[in-house]
N, C-alpha and C positions, 0 to 999 in steps of 0.2 A: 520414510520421507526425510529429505534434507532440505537445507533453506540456503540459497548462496544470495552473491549479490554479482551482479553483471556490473559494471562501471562503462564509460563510451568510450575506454580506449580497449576494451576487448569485446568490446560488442561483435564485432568480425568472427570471432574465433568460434563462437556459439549460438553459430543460424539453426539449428533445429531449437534450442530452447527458445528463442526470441518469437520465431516462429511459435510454437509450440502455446508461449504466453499470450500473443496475439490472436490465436483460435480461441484460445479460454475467455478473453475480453469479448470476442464477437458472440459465444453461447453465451454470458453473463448479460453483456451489458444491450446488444441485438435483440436476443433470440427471449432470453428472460424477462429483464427487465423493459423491454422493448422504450430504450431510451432513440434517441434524436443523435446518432454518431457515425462519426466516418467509418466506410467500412470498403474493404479490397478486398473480393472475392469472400474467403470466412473467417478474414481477419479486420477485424476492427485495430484501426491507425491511425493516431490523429497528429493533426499540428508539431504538438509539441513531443510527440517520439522522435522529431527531428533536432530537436534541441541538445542533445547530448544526454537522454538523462541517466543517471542511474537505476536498474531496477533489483527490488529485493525478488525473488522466488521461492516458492517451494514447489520440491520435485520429487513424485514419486520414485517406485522401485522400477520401473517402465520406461523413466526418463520423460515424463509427461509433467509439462507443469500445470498444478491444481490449485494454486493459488500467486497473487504476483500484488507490489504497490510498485508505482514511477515513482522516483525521486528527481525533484529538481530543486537548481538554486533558485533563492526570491531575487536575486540581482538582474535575472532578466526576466523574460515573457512569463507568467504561470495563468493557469486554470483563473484563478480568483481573483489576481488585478486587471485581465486582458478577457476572459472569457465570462466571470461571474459576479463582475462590483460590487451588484446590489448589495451581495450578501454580506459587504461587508460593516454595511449600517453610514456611520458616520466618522468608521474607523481607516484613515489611510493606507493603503495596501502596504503589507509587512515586505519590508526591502533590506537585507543583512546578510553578511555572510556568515550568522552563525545559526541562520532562519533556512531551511529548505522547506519545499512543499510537497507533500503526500498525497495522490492522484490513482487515479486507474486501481483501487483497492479492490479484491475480490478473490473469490474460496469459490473450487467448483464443489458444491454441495452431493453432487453427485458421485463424485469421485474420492471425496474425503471423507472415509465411515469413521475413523475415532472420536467419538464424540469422550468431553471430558464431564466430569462428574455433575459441573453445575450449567453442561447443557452447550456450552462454548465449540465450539470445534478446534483439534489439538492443531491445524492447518491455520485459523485465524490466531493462536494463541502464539503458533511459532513463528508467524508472517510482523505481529507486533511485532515480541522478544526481537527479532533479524533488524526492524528497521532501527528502532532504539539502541542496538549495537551498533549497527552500521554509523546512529548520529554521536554517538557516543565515542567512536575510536574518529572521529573527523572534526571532533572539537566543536559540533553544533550544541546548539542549545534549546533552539525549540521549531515544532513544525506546525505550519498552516496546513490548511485540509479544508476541501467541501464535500457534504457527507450529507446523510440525510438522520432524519431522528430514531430511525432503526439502528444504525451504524453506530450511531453516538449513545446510545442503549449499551450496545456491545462496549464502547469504550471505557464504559462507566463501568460493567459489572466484571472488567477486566484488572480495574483500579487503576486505570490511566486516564480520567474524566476529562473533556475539552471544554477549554473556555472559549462561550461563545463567542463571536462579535457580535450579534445583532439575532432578534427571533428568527423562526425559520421562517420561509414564503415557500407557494407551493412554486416550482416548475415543472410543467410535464403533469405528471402522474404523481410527483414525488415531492413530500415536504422537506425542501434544503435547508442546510445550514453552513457554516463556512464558523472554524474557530482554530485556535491552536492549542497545541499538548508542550508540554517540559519534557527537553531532553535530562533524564535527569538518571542516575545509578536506583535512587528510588523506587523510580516508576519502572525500570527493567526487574527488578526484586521483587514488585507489586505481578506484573506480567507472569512472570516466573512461579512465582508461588501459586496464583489462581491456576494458571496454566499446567501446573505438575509436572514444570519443563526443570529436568535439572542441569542445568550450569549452562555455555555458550549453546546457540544454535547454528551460527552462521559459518559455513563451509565452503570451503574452494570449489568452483565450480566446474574445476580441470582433475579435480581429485574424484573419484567413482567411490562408491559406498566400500565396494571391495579391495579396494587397492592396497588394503593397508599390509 
């Protein structure tokens, strides 16, 4: 498994992984979790894949991707000021450019058997590490996210804990919550260490495992 990150000015170059990551959100977020989301044919796509965003991946030995988060800037439209308010209590939507927001989070469980010692999967442990590098070499400082209290479980016994804005409320099927994480060298070393990931994870996504 490796973890890259796509940016929107290469987004072109690498239509089978995009693709790829868009079948994965349709069985997670579809098929699974049977959420309320756009979907085109057995891809799930919404709104804001339009925006330019960044996303992080992880990608098997197959060229399959098995886990992915969207990355966007808080200066324009996200999930949480345009799609999710509530959750934000009585806290003004986070607007900075040294704020992005973490969206479309998800591990296909089925596809990622290394499970790590304290039960984690080594796919959600490298999908952190990648994003935390990615905000770390771009000079951010911290990220908003809506997650539910499962996910923020994971964050917590990860050592990356989210502070809330405001309790969760249920939507759907699912109790939300909406908070932010510190970009910080800390919490990548905290990630790392739980994780049993040694050193950088994130890799070119033009680069192949074997090329070297």
């Amino acid at each position: 498994m490796r973890i890259v990150s796509i940016n929107p000015a290469d987004r072109k170059d690498f239509p089978e992984l995009i693709a790829s990551m868009h079948r994965l959100r349709y069985r997670v977020f579809q098929d699974r979790l049977n959420w309320d989301v756009s979907v085109s044919g057995d891809m799930e796509i919404d709104a804001y894949d339009a925006l330019g965003p960044t996303y992080i991946l992880a990608v098997d030995a197959t060229g399959a991707v098995i886990g992915c988060a969207r990355l966007l800037p808080t200066t324009g439209p996200t999930m949480l000021a345009n799609t999710f308010p509530a959750l934000l209590g009585p806290h003004p939507a986070p607007r900075s450019e040294v704020t992005f927001e973490s969206s479309r989070f998800c591990v296909d469980t089925g596809a990622a058997k290394s499970v790590s010692a304290n039960g984690l999967r080594d796919a959600t442990f490298s999908l952190l590490a990648g994003i935390l590098e990615w905000g770390l070499s771009k000079g951010q400082e911290t990220i908003v996210t809506v997650t539910d209290v499962r996910f923020e479980r994971v964050l917590r016994r990860a050592g990356w804990p989210l502070d809330r804005f405001a309790p969760p409320m249920p939507i759907g099927d699912t109790s939300a919550l909406a908070g932010s994480l510190m970009i910080s060298q800390a919490a990548l070393m905290n990630v790392r260490e739980i994780g049993e990931i040694h050193g950088p994870v994130l890799s070119d996504p033009a680069v192949q495992p074997d090329a070297a």
